[in-house]
C-alpha positions in Angstrom: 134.5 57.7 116.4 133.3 61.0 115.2 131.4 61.7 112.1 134.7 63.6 110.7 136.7 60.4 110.9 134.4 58.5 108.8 134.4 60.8 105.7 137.2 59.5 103.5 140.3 62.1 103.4 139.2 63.7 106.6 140.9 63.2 109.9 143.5 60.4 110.6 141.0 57.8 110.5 139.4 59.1 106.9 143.0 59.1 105.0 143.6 55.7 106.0 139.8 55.0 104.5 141.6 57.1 101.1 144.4 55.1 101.2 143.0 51.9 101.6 140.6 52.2 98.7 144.0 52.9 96.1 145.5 49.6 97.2 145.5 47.1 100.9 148.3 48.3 103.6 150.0 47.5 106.1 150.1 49.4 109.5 153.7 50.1 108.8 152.3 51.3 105.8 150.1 53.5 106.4 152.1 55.1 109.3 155.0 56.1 106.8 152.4 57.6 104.1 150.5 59.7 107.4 153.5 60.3 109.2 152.2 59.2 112.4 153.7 56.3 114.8 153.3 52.7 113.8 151.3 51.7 116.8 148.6 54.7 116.2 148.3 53.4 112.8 147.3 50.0 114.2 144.7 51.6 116.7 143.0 53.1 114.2 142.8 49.9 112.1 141.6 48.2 115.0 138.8 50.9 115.2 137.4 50.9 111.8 138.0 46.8 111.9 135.4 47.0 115.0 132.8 48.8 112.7 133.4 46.5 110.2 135.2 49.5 107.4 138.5 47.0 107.2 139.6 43.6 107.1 142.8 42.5 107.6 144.0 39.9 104.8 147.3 38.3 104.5 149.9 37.3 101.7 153.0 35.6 101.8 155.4 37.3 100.1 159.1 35.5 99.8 160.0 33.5 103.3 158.9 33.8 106.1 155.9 35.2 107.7 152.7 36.1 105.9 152.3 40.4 105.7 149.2 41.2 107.3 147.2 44.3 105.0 144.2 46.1 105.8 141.2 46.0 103.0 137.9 47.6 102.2 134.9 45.9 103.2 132.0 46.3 101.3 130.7 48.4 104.2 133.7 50.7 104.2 133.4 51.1 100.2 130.5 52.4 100.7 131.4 55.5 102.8 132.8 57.4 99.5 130.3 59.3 98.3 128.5 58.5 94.9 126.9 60.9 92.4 124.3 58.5 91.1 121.6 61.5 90.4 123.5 62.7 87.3 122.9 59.6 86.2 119.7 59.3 86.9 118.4 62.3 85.4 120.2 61.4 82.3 118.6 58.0 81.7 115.0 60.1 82.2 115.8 63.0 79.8 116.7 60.1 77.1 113.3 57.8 77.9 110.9 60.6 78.5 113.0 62.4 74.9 112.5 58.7 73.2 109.8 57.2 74.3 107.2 60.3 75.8 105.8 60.8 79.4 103.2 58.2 78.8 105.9 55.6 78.6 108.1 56.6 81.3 105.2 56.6 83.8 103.9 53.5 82.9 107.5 52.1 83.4 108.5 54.0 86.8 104.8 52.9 88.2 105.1 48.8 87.7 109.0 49.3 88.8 107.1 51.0 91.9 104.9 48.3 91.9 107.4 45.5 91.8 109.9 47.0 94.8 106.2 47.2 97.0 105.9 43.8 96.6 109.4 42.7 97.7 109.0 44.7 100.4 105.3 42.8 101.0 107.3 39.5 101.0 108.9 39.8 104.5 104.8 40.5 105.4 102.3 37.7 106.9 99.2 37.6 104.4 97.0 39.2 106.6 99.0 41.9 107.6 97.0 45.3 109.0 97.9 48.7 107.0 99.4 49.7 110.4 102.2 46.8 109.7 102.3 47.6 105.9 102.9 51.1 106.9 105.5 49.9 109.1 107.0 47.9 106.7 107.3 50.9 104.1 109.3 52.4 106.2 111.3 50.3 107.5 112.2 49.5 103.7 112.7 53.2 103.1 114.7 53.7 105.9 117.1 51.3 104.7 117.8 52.9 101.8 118.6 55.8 103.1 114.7 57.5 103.6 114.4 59.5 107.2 110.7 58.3 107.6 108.6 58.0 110.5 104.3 56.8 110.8 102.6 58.1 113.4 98.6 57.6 113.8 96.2 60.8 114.3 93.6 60.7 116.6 90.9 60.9 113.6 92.0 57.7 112.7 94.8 59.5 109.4 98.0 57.5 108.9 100.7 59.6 108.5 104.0 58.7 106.5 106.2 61.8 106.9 109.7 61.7 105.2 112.2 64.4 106.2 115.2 63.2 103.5 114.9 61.9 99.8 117.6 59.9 98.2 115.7 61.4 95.0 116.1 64.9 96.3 118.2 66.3 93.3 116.7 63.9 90.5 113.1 64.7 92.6 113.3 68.7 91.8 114.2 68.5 88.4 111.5 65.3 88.0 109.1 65.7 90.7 105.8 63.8 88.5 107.5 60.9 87.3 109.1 60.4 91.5 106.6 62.3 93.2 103.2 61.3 91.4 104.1 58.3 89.9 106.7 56.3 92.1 106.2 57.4 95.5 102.5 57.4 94.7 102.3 53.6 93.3 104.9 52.4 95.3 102.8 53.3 98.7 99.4 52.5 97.5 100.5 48.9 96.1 101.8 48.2 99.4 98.9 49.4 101.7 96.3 48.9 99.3 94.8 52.8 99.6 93.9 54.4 96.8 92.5 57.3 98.7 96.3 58.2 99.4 96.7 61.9 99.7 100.6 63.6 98.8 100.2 66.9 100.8 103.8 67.6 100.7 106.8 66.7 98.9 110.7 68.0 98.6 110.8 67.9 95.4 108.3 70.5 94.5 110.6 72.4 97.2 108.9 71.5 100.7 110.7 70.9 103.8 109.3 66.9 103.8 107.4 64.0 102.3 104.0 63.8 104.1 101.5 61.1 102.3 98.3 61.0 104.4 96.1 57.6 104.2 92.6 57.5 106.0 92.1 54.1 108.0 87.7 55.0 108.9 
């Protein structure tokens, strides 16, 4: 299944994804709205059922037997894009207009502060910074992050993130995502305070690198 097929409206695959998220179908359904055969229809169904994108789900409707239609899973509802940054930089131009920097960074910090220790929950209590490190990003990863640690021979964690959820709401507000909630959200979970932010994307760098000294 290529990348194509899983971007709703593109390729056979992606307009049933379109169609599917206006109302549930049938194969029959389907193949009359994309003009292609029935039992193509069905393969395809099978296909994104297999990733878990569909479900089927029946209804009686009248006598006999139950229609069979195809619905969004969670998982497939997901695969629309979202535009949440607008949003986002919104909400900060009305606190930081409202209420002032000082405000804002106190707020983003203990919101950093409170997802580091979620993420510390799935942690045993004497866990190395190695395994916090691991942890972050894991966590980060999971939300969408492209993160990797690695270890340098001196001894230097490195955290290096090559994507940013953030990255349009981190260029237009790199101090309050950069400074304040990458910065507390890291050293609240590894317990550094020595943490150095030697490159970020949203002051326009190609990555995310935090450096934390373990000697």
């Amino acid at each position: 299944m290529s990348a194509a097929d899983m971007r709703p409206g593109e390729g056979t695959r992606g307009k049933i994804l379109e169609e599917l998220a206006i109302a549930p179908r049938t194969a029959r359904d389907l193949a009359q709205q994309l003009g292609i055969q029935e039992s193509a229809a069905r393969g395809h169904l099978e296909r994104l059922e297999q990733r878990g994108f569909v479900v089927p789900s029946f209804r009686r409707e009248g006598v006999g037997r139950p229609r069979k239609r195809y619905v969004l899973t969670s998982e497939g509802q997901e695969l629309f894009p979202r535009r949440y940054e607008m949003l986002l930089d919104s909400v900060m131009n009305e606190l930081l207009a409202r209420e002032g920097e000082g405000f804002a960074s106190a707020l983003f910090a203990e919101a950093a502060r409170r997802m580091a220790r979620e993420i510390a929950r799935e942690l045993p209590r004497n866990a190395s910074v190695r395994e916090r490190a691991n942890a972050l990003v894991s966590a980060l990863n999971h939300l969408g992050f492209r993160s990797t640690v690695t270890e340098d021979p001196d001894g230097t964690l490195k955290i290096v993130r090559t994507n940013c959820v953030f990255r349009h709401n981190a260029l237009t507000h790199s101090y309050l995502l950069c400074d304040v909630f990458d910065k507390n959200l890291t050293e609240e979970l590894l317990g550094q305070t020595g943490l150095d932010l030697t490159e970020t994307i949203g002051r326009g760098g190609m990555r995310c690198t935090h450096l934390i000294q373990l000697k």
